[in-house]
KENUGU-258273 format. One record per residue (C-alpha): residue number from 1; residue in three letters; x negated, y negated, z. Coordinates in nm, 2 decimals. Example, Ala and Ser with C-alpha at 12.3 -4.5 7.8 and 13.67 -1.06 7.14 Angstrom:
+-----+------+--------+--------+--------+
:  nr : rest :     xx :     yy :     zz :
+-----+------+--------+--------+--------+
:   1 :  ALA :  -1.23 :   0.45 :   0.78 :
:   2 :  SER :  -1.37 :   0.11 :   0.71 :
+-----+------+--------+--------+--------+
//
This chain:
+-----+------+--------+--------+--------+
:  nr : rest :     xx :     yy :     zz :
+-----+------+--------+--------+--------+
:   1 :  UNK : -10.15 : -12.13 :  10.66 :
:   2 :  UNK :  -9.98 : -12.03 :  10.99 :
:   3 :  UNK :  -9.63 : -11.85 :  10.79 :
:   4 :  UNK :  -9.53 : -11.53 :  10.97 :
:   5 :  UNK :  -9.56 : -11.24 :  10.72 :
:   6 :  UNK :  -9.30 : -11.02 :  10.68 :
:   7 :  UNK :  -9.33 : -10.80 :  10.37 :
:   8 :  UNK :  -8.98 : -10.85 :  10.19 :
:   9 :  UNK :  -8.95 : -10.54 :   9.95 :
:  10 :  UNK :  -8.85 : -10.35 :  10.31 :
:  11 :  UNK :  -8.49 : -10.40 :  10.21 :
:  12 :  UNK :  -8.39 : -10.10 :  10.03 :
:  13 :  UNK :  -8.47 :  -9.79 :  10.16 :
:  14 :  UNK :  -8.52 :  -9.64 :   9.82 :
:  15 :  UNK :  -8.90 :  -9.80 :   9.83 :
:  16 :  UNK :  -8.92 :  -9.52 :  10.12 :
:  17 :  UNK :  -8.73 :  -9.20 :  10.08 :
:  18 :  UNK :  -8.70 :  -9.17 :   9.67 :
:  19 :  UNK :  -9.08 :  -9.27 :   9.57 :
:  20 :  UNK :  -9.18 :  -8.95 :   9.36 :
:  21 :  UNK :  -9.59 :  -8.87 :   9.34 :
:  22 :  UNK :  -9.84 :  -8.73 :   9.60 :
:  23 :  UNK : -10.04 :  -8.93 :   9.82 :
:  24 :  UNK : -10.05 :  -8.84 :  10.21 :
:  25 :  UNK :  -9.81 :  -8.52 :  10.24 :
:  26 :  UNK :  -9.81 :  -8.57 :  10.61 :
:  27 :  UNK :  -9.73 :  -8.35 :  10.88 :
:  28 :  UNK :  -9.44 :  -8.10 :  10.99 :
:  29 :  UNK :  -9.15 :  -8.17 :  11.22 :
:  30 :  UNK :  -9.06 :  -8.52 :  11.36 :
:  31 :  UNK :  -9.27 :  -8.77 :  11.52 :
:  32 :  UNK :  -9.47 :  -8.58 :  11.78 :
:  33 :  UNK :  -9.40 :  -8.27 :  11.61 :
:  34 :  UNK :  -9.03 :  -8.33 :  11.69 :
:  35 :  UNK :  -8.75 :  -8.11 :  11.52 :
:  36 :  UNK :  -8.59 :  -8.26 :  11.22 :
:  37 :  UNK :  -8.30 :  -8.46 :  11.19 :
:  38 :  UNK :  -8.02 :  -8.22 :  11.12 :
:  39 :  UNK :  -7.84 :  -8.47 :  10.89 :
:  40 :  UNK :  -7.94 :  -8.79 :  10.65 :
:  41 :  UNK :  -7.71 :  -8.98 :  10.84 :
:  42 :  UNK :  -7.93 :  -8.89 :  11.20 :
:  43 :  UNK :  -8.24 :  -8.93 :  10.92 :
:  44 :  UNK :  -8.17 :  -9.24 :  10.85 :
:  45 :  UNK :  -8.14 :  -9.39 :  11.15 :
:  46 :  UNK :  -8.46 :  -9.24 :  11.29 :
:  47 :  UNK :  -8.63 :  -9.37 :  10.96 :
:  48 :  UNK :  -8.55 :  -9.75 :  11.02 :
:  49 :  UNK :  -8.57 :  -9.69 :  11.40 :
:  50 :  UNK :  -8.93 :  -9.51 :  11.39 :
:  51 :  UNK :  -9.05 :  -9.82 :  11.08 :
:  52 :  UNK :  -8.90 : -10.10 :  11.29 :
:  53 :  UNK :  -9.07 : -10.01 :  11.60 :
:  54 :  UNK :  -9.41 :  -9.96 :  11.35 :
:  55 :  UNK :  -9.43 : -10.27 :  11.22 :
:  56 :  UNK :  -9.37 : -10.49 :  11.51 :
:  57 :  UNK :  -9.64 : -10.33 :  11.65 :
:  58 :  UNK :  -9.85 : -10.39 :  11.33 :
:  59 :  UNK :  -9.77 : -10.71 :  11.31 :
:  60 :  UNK :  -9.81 : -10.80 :  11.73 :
:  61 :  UNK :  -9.40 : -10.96 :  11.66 :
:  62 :  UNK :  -9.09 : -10.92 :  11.87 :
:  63 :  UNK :  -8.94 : -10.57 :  11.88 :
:  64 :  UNK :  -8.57 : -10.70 :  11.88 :
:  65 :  UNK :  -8.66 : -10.88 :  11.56 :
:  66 :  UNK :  -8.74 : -10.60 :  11.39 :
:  67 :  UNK :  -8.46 : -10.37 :  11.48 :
:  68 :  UNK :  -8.22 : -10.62 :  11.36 :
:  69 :  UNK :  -8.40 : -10.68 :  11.03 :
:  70 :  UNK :  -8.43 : -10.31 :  10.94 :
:  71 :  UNK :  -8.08 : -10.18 :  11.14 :
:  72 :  UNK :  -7.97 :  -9.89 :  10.99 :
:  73 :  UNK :  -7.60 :  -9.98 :  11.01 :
:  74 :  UNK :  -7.67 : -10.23 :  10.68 :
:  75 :  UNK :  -7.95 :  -9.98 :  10.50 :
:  76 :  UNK :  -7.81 :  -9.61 :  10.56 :
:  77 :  UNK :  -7.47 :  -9.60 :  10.34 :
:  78 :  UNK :  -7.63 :  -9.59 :  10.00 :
:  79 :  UNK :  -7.84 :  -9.24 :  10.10 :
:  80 :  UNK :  -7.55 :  -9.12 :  10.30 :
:  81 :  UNK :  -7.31 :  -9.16 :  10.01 :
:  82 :  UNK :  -7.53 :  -8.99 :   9.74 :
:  83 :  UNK :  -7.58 :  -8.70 :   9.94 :
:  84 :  UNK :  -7.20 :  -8.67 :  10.04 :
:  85 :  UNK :  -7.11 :  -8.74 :   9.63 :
:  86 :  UNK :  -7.35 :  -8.49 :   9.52 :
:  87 :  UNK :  -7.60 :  -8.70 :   9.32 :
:  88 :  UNK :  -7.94 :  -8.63 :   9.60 :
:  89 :  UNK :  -8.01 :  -8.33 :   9.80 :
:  90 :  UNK :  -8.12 :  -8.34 :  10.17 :
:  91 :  UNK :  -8.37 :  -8.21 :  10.31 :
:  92 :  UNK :  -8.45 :  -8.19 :  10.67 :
:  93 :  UNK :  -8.85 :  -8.06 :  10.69 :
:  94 :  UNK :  -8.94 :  -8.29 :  10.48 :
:  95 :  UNK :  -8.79 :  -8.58 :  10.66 :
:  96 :  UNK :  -8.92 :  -8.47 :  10.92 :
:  97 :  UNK :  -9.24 :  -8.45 :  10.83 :
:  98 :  UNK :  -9.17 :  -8.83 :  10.67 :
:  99 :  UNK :  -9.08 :  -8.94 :  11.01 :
: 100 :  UNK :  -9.46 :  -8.80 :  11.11 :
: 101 :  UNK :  -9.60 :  -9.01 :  10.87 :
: 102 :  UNK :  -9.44 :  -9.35 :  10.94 :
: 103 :  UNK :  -9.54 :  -9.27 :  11.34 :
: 104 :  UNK :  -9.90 :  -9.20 :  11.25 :
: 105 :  UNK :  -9.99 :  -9.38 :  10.95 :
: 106 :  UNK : -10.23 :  -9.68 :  10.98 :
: 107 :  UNK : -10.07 : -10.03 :  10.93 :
: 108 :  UNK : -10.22 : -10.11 :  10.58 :
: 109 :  UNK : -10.10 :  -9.75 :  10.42 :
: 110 :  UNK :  -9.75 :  -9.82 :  10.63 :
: 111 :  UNK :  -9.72 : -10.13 :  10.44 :
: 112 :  UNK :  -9.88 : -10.02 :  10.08 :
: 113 :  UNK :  -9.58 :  -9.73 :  10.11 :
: 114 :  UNK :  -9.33 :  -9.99 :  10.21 :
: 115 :  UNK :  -9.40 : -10.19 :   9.96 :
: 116 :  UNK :  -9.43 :  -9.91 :   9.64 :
: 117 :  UNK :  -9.79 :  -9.91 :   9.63 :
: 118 :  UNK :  -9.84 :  -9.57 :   9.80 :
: 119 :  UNK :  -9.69 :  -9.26 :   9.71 :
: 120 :  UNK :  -9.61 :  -8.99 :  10.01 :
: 121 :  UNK :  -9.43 :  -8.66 :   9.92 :
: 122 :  UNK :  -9.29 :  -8.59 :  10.20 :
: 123 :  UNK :  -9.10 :  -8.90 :  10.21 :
: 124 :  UNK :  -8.99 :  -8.90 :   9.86 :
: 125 :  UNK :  -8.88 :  -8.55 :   9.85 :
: 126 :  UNK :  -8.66 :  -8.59 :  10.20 :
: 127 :  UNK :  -8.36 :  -8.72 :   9.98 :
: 128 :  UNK :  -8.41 :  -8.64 :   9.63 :
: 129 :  UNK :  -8.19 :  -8.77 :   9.36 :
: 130 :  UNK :  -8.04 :  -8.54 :   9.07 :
: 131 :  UNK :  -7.99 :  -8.77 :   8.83 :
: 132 :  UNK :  -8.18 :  -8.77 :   8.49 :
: 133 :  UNK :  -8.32 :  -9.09 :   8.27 :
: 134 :  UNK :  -8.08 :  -9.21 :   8.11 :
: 135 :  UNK :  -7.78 :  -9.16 :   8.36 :
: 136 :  UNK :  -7.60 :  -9.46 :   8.51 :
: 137 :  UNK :  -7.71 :  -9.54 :   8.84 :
: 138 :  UNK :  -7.64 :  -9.75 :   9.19 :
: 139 :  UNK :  -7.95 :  -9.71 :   9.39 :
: 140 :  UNK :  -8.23 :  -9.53 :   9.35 :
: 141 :  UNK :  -8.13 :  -9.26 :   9.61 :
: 142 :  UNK :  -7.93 :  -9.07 :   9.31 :
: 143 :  UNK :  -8.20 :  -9.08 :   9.06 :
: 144 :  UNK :  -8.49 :  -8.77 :   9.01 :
: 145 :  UNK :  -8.73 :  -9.01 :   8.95 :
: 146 :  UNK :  -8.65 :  -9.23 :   9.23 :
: 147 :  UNK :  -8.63 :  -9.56 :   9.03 :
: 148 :  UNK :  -8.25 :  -9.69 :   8.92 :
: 149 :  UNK :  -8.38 :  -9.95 :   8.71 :
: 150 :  UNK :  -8.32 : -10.35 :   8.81 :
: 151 :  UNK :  -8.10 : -10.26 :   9.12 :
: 152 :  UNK :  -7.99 : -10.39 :   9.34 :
: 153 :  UNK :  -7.98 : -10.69 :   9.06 :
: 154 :  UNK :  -7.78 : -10.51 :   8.83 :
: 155 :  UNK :  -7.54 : -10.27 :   8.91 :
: 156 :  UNK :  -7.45 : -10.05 :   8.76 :
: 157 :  UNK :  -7.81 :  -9.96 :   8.58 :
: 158 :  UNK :  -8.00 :  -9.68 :   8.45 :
: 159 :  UNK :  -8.20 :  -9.41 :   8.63 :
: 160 :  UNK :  -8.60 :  -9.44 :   8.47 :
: 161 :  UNK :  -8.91 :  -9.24 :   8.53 :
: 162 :  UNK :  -9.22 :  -9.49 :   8.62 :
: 163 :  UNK :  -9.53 :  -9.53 :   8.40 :
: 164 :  UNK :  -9.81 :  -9.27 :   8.50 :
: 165 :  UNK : -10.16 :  -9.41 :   8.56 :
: 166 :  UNK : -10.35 :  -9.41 :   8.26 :
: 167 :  UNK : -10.04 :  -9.45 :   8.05 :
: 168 :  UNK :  -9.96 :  -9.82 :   7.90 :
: 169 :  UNK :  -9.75 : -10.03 :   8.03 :
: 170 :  UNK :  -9.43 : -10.14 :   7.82 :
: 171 :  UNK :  -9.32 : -10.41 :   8.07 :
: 172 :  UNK :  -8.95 : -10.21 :   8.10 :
: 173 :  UNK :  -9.02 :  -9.97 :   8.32 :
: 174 :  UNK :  -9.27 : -10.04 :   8.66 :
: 175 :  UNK :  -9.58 :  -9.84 :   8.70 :
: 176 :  UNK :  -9.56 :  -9.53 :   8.95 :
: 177 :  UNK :  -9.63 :  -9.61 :   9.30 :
: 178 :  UNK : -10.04 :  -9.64 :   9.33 :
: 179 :  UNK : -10.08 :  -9.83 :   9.02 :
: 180 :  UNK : -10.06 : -10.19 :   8.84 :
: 181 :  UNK : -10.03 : -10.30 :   8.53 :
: 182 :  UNK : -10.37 : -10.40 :   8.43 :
: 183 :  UNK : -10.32 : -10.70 :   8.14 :
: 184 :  UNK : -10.76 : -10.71 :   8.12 :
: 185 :  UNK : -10.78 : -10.44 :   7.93 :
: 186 :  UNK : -10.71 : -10.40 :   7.59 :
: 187 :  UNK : -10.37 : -10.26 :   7.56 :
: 188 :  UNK : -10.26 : -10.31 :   7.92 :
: 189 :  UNK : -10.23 : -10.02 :   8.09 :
: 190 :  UNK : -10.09 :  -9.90 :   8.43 :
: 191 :  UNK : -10.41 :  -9.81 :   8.61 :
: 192 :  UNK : -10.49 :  -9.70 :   8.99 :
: 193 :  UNK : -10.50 :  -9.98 :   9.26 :
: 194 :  UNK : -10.83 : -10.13 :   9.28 :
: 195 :  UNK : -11.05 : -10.03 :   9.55 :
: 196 :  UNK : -11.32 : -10.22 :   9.78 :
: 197 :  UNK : -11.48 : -10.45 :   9.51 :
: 198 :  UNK : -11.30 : -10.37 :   9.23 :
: 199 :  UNK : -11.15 : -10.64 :   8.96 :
: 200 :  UNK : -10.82 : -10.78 :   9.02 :
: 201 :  UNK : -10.59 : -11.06 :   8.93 :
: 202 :  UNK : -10.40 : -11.10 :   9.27 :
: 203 :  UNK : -10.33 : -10.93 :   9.57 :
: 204 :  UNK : -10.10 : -10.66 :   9.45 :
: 205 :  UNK : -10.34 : -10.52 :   9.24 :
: 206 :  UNK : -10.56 : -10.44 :   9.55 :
: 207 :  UNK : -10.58 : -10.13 :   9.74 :
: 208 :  UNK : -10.41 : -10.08 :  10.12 :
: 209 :  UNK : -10.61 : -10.30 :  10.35 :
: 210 :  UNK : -10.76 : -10.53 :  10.10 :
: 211 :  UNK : -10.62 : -10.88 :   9.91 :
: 212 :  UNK : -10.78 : -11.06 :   9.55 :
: 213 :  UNK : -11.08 : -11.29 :   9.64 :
: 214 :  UNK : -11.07 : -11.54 :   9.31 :
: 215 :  UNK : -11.38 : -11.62 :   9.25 :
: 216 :  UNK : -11.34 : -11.71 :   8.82 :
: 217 :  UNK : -11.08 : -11.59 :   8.59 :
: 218 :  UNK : -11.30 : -11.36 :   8.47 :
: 219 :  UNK : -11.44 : -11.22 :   8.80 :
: 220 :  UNK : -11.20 : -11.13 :   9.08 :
: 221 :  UNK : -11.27 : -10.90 :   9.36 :
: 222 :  UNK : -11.11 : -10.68 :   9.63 :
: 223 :  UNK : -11.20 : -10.77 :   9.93 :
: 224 :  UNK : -11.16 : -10.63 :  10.27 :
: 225 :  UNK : -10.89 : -10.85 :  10.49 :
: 226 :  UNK : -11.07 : -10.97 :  10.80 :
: 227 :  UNK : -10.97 : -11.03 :  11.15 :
: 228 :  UNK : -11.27 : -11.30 :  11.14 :
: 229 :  UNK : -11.42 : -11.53 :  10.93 :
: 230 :  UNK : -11.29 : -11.79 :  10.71 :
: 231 :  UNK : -11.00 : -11.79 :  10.50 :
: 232 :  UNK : -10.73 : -11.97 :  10.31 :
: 233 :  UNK : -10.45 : -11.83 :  10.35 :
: 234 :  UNK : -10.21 : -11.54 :  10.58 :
: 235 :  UNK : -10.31 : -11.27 :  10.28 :
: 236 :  UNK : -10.67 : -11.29 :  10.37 :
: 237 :  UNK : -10.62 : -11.15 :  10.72 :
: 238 :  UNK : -10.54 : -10.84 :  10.85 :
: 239 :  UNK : -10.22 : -10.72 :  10.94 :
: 240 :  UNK : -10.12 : -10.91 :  11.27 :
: 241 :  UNK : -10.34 : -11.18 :  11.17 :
: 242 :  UNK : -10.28 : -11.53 :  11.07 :
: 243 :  UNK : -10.48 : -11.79 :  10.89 :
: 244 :  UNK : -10.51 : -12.05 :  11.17 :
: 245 :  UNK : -10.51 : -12.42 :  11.13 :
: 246 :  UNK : -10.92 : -12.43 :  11.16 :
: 247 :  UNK : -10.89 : -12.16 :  10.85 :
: 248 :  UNK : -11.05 : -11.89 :  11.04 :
: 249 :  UNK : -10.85 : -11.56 :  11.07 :
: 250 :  UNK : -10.71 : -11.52 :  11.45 :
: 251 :  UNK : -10.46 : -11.26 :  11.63 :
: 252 :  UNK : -10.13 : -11.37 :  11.65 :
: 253 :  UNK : -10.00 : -11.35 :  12.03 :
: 254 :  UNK :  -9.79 : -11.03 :  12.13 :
: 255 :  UNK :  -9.52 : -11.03 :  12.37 :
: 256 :  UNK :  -9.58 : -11.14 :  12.65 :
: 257 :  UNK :  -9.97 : -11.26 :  12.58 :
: 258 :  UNK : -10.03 : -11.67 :  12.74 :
: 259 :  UNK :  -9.99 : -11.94 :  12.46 :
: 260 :  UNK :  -9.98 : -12.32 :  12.44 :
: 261 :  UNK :  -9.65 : -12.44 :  12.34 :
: 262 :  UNK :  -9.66 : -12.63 :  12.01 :
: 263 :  UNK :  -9.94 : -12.43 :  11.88 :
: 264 :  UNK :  -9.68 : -12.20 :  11.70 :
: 265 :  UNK :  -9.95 : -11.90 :  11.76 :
: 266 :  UNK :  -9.66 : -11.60 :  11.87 :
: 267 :  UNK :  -9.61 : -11.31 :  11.63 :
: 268 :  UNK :  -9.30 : -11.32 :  11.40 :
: 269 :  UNK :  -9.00 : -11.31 :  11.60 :
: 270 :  UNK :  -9.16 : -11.44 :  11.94 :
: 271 :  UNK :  -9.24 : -11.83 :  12.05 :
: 272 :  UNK :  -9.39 : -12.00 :  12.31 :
: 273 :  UNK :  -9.14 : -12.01 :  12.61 :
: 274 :  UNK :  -9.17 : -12.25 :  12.88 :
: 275 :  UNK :  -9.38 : -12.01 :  13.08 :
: 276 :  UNK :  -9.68 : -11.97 :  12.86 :
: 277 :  UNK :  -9.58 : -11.66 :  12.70 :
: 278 :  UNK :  -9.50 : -11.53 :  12.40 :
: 279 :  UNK :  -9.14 : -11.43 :  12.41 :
: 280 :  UNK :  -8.84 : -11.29 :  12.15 :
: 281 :  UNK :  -8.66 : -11.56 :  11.97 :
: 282 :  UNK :  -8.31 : -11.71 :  12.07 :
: 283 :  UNK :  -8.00 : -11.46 :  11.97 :
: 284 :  UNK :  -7.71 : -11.63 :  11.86 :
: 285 :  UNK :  -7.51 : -11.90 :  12.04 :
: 286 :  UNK :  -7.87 : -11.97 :  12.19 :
: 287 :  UNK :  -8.05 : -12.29 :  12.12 :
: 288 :  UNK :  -8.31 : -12.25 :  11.85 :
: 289 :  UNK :  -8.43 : -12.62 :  11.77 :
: 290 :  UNK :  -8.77 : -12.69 :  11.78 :
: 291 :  UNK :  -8.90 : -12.80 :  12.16 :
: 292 :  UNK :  -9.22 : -12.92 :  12.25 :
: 293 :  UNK :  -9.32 : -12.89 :  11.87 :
: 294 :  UNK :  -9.29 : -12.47 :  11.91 :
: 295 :  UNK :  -9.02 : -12.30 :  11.62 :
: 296 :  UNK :  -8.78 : -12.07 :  11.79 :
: 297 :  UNK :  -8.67 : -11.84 :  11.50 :
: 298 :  UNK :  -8.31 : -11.66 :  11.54 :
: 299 :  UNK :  -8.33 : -11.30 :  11.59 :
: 300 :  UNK :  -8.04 : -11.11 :  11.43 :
: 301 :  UNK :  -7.89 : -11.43 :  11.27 :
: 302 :  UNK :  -7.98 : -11.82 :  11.13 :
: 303 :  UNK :  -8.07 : -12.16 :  11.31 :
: 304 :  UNK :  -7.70 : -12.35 :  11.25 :
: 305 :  UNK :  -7.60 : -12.69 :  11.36 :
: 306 :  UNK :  -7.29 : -12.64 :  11.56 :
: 307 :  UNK :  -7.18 : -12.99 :  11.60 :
: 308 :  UNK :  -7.35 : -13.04 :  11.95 :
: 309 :  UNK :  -7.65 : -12.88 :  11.93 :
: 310 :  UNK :  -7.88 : -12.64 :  11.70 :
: 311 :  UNK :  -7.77 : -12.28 :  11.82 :
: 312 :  UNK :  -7.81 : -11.90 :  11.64 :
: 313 :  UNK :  -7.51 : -11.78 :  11.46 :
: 314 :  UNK :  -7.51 : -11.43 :  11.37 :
: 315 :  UNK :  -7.55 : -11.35 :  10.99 :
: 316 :  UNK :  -7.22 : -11.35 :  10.80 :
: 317 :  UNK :  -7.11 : -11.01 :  10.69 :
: 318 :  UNK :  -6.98 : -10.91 :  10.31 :
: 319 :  UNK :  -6.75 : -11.10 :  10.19 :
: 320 :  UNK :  -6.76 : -11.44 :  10.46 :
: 321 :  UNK :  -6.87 : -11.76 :  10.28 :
: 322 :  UNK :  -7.22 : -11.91 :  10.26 :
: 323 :  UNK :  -7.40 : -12.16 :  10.15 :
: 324 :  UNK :  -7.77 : -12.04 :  10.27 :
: 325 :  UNK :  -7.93 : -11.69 :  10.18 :
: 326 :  UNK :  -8.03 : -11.73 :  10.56 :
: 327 :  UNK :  -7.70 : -11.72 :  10.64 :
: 328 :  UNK :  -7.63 : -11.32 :  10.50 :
: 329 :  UNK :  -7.80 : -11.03 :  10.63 :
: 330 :  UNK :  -8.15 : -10.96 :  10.49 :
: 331 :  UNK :  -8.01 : -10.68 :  10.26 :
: 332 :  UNK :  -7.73 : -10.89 :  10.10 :
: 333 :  UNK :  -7.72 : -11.23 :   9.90 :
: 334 :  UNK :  -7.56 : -11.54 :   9.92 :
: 335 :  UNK :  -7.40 : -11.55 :   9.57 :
: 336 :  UNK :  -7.36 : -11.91 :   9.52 :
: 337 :  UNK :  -7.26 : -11.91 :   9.20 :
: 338 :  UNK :  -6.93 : -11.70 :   9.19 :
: 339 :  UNK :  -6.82 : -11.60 :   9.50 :
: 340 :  UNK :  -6.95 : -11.84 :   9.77 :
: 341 :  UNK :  -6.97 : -11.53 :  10.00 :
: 342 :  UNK :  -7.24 : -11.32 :  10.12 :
: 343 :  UNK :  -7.26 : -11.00 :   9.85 :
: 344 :  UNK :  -7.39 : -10.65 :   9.86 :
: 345 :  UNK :  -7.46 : -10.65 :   9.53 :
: 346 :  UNK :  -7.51 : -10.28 :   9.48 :
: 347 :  UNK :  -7.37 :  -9.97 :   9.64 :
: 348 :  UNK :  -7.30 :  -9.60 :   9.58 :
: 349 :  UNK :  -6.97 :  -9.54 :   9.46 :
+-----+------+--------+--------+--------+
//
């Protein structure tokens, strides 16, 4: 009950810069009112930069961690290249009123956007793709609608327009950002996020801020996530929250906030050091075996035995061996089946 929750569909950036639809149209100018960036390149990088430094606030976790999960270097090439090829258009005031958005939005919208379920304009009209349905695709960056069907999985694919709310859902195509595919009803149809209290069948069906309380098969609700109370599981509490041991929903520890070693209570990225605080995991060559019953997890690499000792190693670039998806960087894969290297499975051309 005590996992550190990191919401995993951060790894492309088209989830961020390419969703089409409404939702907040945030503000002008950078964060702070800020000019622009004058390129996608310098957009980019403030994008992962401004998120990164976001959510490991939201989630009370280590800073460093963060940067090296969503560093630009691994995530920026596939928007850079389909500007510079001609298949998406840049444009700088409304990345820069994106940028506003991800520095003032709350957590639960910052992650509902992250993770499809929120539409912002600004955001998905900063790089805009100019490919129609139909067209092959590499990312989602290049297509108009903002969804390259299957990818990274398949490359190439097919550029596909999402299934509007209210429209049914033919399982080939996902809903537009906002919406779920609702099986109860009678022919299944893509239908808004449920709010406070509404039905549900599990937690992605629930509005930002809220998670699927099953009660009966037939009676599911959304529910508010608490930072109180009882619970069963990390879902059930609010962002920066954990489902302790005792079941009750508690803050994680921040950097630099006292903890008791053992009690594996620091925010994702941190651990208990041997002063009683909360403090960034070991970076590579550093020692990252469990002591005194407290998990040190690597920041910017995996936990590997180097023959002495457990110690970080930095994650294997393209095209090095593997035998762990641990081992790769969070955007790539560990294709054991063919390779035996750590892939990029799908790029611009």
């Amino acid at each position: 009950m005590t996992s550190k929750r990191i919401a995993l569909s951060f790894l492309l950036l088209a989830a961020a810069c390419s969703s089409s639809g409404g939702g907040d149209p945030g503000g002008g100018g950078g964060p702070g009112g800020g000019p622009a960036p004058a390129t996608v390149s310098a957009y980019c990088d403030a994008y992962w930069g401004a998120y990164a430094t976001r959510w490991a606030a939201c989630e009370r976790g280590s800073a460093a961690e963060a940067a090296a999960v969503f560093a630009p270097a691994a995530r920026c090439a596939d928007p850079v290249q389909a500007v510079a090829a001609g298949r998406a258009t840049y444009d700088a005031s409304r990345a820069g009123a994106c940028l506003s958005f991800l520095a003032t939005a709350s957590c639960d919208v910052l992650e509902a956007f992250m993770n499809g379920a929120y539409a912002q304009a600004d955001c998905g009209a900063a790089i805009a793709g100019k490919l129609t349905d139909g067209q092959e695709c590499f990312s989602d960056e290049s297509c108009a609608s903002g969804v390259c069907l299957w990818s990274p999985d398949a490359c190439p694919s097919t550029c596909v327009t999402p299934i509007p709310s209210g429209s049914p859902c033919d399982y080939a195509r996902p809903c537009a950002a906002g919406a779920s595919c609702n099986i109860l009803l009678a022919t299944p149809t893509c239908a808004p996020l449920s709010p406070l209290d509404g039905p549900c069948l599990n937690d992605v069906w629930c509005g930002p801020g809220l998670f699927c309380e099953w009660i009966s098969y037939t009676d599911n609700r959304c529910r508010p996530r608490a930072t109180s109370g009882g619970c069963t599981r990390d879902e059930e509490c609010a962002i920066g929250y954990r489902c302790s041991s005792a079941s009750t929903c508690v803050a994680w520890r921040g950097p630099g906030e006292s903890c008791t070693q053992g009690e594996n209570a620091c925010g994702p990225g941190l651990f208990c050091g041997a002063s009683g605080t909360c403090v960034d995991g070991p970076k590579p060559s550093e020692v990252c075996s469990n002591v005194n019953g407290e998990d040190r997890p690597c920041i910017g690499g995996w936990c590997s035995w180097n023959g002495a000792a457990y110690a970080c190693a930095a994650w294997r670039a393209p095209g090095e061996t593997c035998s762990l998806q641990s081992q790769c960087r969070p955007t790539d894969v560990c294709d054991y089946a063919s390779t035996g290297q750590c892939t990029t499975l799908c790029a611009e051309p």
